[in-house]
C-alpha positions in Angstrom: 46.8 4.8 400.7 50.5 4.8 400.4 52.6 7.7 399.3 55.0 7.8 397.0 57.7 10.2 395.9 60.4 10.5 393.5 63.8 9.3 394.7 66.0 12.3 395.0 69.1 10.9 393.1 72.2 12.6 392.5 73.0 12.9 389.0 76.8 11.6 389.1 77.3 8.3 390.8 80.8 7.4 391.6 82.6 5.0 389.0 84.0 4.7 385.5 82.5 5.9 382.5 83.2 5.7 378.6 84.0 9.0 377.4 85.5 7.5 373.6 86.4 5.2 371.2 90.0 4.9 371.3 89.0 4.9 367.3 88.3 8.5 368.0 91.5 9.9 369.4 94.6 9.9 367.0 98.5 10.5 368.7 98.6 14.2 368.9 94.3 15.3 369.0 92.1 17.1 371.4 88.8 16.4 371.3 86.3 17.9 373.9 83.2 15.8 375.1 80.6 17.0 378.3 81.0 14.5 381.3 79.6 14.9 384.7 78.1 18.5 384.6 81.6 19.3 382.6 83.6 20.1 379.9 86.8 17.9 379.3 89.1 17.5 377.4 90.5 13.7 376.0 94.1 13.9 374.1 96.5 11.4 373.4 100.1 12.0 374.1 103.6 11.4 371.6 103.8 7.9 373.9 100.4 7.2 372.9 99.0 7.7 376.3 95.0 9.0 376.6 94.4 11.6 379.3 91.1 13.0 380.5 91.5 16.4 381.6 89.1 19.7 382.5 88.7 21.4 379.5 90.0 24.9 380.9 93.3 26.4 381.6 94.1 26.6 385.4 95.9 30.0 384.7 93.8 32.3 382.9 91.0 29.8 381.4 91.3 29.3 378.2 89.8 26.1 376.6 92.4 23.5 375.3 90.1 22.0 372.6 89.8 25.5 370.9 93.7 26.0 369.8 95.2 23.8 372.1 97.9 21.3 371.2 99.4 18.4 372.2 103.3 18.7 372.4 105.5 15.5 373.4 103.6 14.1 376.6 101.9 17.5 377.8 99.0 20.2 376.3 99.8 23.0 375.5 97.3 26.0 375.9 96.2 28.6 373.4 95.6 31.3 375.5 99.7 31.9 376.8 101.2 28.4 376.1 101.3 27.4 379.6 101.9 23.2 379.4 100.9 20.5 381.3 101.4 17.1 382.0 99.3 13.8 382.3 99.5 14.4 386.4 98.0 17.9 386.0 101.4 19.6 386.6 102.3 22.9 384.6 105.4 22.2 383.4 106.4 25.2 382.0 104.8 28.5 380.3 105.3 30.6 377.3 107.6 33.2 378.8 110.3 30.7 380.1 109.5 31.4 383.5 109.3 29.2 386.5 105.4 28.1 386.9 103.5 28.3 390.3 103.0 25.5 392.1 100.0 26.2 393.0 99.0 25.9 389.1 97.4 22.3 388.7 95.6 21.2 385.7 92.4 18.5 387.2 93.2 15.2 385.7 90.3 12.2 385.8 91.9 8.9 386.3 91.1 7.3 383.1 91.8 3.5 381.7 92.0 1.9 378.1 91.3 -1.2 376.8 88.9 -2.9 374.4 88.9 -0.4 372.3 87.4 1.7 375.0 88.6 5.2 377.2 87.1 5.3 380.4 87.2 8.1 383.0 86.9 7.6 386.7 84.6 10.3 388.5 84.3 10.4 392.3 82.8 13.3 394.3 85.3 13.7 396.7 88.2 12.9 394.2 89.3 9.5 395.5 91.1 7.1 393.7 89.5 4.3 391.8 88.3 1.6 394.4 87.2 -1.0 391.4 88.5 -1.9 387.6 86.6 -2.9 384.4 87.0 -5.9 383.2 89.7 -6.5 380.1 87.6 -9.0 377.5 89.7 -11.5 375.7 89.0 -11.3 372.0 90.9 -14.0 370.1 88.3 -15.9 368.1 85.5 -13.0 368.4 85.0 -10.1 365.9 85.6 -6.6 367.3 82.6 -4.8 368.7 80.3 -2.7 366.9 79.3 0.4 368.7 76.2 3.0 368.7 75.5 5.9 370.8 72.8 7.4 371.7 72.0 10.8 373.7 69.0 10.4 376.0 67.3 11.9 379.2 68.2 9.6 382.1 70.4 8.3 384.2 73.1 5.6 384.8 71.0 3.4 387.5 68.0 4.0 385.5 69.8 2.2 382.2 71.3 -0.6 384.4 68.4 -1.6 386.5 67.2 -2.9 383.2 69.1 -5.8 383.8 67.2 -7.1 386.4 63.8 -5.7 385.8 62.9 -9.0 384.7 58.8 -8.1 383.9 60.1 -5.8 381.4 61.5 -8.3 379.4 57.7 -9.8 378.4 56.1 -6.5 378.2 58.3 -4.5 376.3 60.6 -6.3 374.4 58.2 -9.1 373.5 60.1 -12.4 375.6 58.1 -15.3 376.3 58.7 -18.1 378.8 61.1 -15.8 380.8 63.6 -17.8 383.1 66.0 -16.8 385.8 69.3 -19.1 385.9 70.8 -18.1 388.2 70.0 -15.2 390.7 71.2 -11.9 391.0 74.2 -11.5 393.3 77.1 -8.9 393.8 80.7 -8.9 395.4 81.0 -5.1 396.1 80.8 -2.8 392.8 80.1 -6.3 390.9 77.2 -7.4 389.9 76.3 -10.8 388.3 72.5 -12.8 387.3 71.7 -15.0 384.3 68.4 -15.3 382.7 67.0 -17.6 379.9 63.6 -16.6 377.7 62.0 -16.9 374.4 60.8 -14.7 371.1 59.0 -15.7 367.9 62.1 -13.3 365.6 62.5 -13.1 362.1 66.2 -14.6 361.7 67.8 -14.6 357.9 64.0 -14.2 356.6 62.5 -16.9 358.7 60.1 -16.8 361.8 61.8 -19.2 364.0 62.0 -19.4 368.2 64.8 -17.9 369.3 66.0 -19.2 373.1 68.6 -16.7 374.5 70.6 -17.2 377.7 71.8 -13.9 378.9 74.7 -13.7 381.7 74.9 -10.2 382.8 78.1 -8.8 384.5 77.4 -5.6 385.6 80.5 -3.2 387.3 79.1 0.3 388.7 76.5 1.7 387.1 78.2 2.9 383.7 79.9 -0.5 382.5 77.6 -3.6 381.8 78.6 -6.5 379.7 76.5 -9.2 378.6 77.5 -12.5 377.3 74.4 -14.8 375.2 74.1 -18.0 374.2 71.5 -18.2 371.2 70.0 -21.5 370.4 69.2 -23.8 368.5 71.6 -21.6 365.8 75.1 -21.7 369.0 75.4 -18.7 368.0 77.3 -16.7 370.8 77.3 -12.7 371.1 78.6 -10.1 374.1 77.1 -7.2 374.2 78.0 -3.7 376.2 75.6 -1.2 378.0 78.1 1.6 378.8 75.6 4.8 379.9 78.0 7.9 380.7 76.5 11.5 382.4 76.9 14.0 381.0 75.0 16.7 382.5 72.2 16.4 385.2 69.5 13.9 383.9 71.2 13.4 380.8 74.1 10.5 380.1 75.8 9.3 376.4 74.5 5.7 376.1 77.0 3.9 374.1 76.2 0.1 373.4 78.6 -2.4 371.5 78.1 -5.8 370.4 80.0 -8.5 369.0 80.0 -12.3 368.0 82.1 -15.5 368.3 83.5 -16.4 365.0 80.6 -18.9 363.3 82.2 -22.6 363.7 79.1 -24.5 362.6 77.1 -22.4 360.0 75.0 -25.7 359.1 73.5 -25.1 362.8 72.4 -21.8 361.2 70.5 -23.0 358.0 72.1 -25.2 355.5 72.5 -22.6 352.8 74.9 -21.2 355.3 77.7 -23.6 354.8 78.2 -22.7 351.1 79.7 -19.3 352.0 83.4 -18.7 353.8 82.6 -19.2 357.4 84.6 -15.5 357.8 81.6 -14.0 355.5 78.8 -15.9 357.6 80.2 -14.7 360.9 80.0 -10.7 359.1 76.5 -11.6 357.9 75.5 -12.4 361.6 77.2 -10.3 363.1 75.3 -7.4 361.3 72.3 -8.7 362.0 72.6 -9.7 365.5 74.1 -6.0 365.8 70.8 -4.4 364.3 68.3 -6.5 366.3 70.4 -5.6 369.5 70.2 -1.9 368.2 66.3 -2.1 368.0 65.6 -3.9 371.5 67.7 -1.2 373.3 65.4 1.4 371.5 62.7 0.3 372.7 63.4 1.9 376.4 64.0 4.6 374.9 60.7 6.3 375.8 60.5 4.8 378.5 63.9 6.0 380.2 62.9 9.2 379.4 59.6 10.1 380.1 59.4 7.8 383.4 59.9 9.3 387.2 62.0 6.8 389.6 59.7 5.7 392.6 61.5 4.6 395.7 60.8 2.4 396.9 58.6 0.8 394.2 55.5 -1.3 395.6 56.6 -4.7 393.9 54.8 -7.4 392.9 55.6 -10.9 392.0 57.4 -11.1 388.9 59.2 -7.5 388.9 62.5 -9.4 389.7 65.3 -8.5 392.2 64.8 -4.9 391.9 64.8 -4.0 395.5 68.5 -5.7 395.8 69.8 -3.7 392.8 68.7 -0.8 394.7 70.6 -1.3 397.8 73.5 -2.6 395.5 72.9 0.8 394.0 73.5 2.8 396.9 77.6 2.4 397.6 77.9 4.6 394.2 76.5 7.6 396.3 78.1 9.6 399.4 75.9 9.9 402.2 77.2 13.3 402.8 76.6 14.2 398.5 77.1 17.6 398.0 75.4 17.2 394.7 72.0 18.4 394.0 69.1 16.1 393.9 68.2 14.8 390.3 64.4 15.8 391.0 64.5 18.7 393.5 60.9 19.8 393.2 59.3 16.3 392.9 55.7 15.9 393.6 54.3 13.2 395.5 52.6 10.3 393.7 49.8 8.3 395.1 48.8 4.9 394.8 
């Protein structure tokens, strides 16, 4: 009889996360969000710069999204108007007089692009060893976004992507297909599936064949890119699953669509509308189905422990390499406290 046991994870692997919409920060604005067991702060400067900061003033610890302000390219503290800039350095106070040096304000290194700020977090505080990928958006609609707050974790939300016997059970996929097998280059990971469902699509039960090519960087940053036939209709999708405390992470997802060339392909009634009104029409849809399928983990994610190692069977997919993939987010040495501290054992 084997015995099992929760895997003691540490609740912050290293790597970027989404910590806003660039939508959500304005030139000038504070807003405060939890990430990695903290409080920070996200502000955009006069030059239009977005900085991820520690919510609390190095000097006397006042809290810069409760009065503080932006002023030019620094933030400015309510507590004695001691101001800092985007490297964390206190460039002046409220009296005139020379700062410390010793005064630094911690800075995340953060990133901005598809409409999307991202934070670095490493334990140790080294630089960023890997990037995100910039998507090229000429021809595709911007993405729409959800968010979710749920009790897991960031491996727990990415190993989705290759649990392939989930895709039958619990999402309802028939005739499930893999492409072309999982593989990574460092923090990047990369596996393409096919499979079918029996959908409702525009008030019709039809089969709907999906390819999904699944680009996964670190364990807060997947992007998806599917092929939908018979309809070529082409979407990408985002998984972007952010902790915020221990056991607990921000799941935002996004989704978008290449604009509809061929709305014939779709159903003939289709091609009577402006092609720029068909692609909204899908894209809505497409948007809400994706919204539902992600939902359907939900109780899952939460409720389930993490066994490690998991006694596989045939058909589970890759899951053992996505583990070991999976480990170069962690120190060996972590300082952090295990996820599950007081874990029972589990027998099988």
């Amino acid at each position: 009889m084997a015995v099992y046991k929760k895997i003691p994870l540490k609740p912050f692997p290293n790597g970027w996360y989404v910590v806003a919409l660039s939508e959500e920060l304005k030139q000038g604005e504070i807003i405060t969000r939890q990430f990695v067991g903290k409080e920070i702060v996200i502000y955009r400067t006069e030059s239009g710069k977005a900085v991820v900061a520690e919510a609390y003033c190095p000097h006397m610890g006042g809290h810069f999204g409760y009065g503080g302000t932006v002023e030019g390219e620094t933030i400015k503290c309510p507590f004695h108007h001691f101001c800092f800039n985007h490297e964390g350095n206190c460039t002046k106070t409220g009296y005139d007089s020379k700062p410390s040096s010793k005064l630094k304000l911690p800075i995340f290194p953060s990133d901005e692009k598809n409409n999307l700020i991202l934070a670095w977090f490493d334990e140790k505080g080294n630089a960023p060893s890997f990037e995100t990928p910039t998507i090229a958006m000429n021809g595709w609609t911007d993405f729409l976004f959800a968010e979710y707050d749920l009790n897991s974790h960031p491996q727990e939300t990415s190993e989705n992507s290759v649990d392939i016997g989930h895709f039958g059970i619990v999402h309802g996929y028939k005739d499930v297909a893999t492409i072309s097998e999982m593989s990574h280059n460092g923090p990047y990971l990369q596996a393409k599936y096919g499979m079918t469902r029996i959908g409702d699509f525009l008030f019709k039960q039809t089969d709907i064949r999906t390819e999904f090519n699944v680009h996964v960087h670190g364990l807060g940053y997947s992007f998806v890119q599917t092929m939908v036939s018979p309809f070529e209709i082409e979407t990408r999708h985002l998984v972007l699953s952010t902790p915020t405390a221990a056991g607990k992470i921000k799941l935002r997802i996004g989704a978008a669509i290449k604009n509809i060339a061929h709305p014939s392909k779709i159903t003939p009634l289709l091609s009577l509308l402006p092609k720029p009104l068909v692609t909204k029409i899908i894209h809505k849809n497409t948007f809400k189905g994706y919204c539902h399928d992600v939902s359907q983990d939900f109780k899952i994610w939460q409720n389930k422990i993490y066994i490690d190692p998991p006694l596989l069977a045939k058909g589970d997919g890759p899951v053992a390499q996505y583990r070991m993939y999976a480990h170069q987010f962690y120190y060996e040495d972590s300082l952090q406290p295990d996820l599950y501290p007081n874990a029972l054992a589990a027998k099988q």
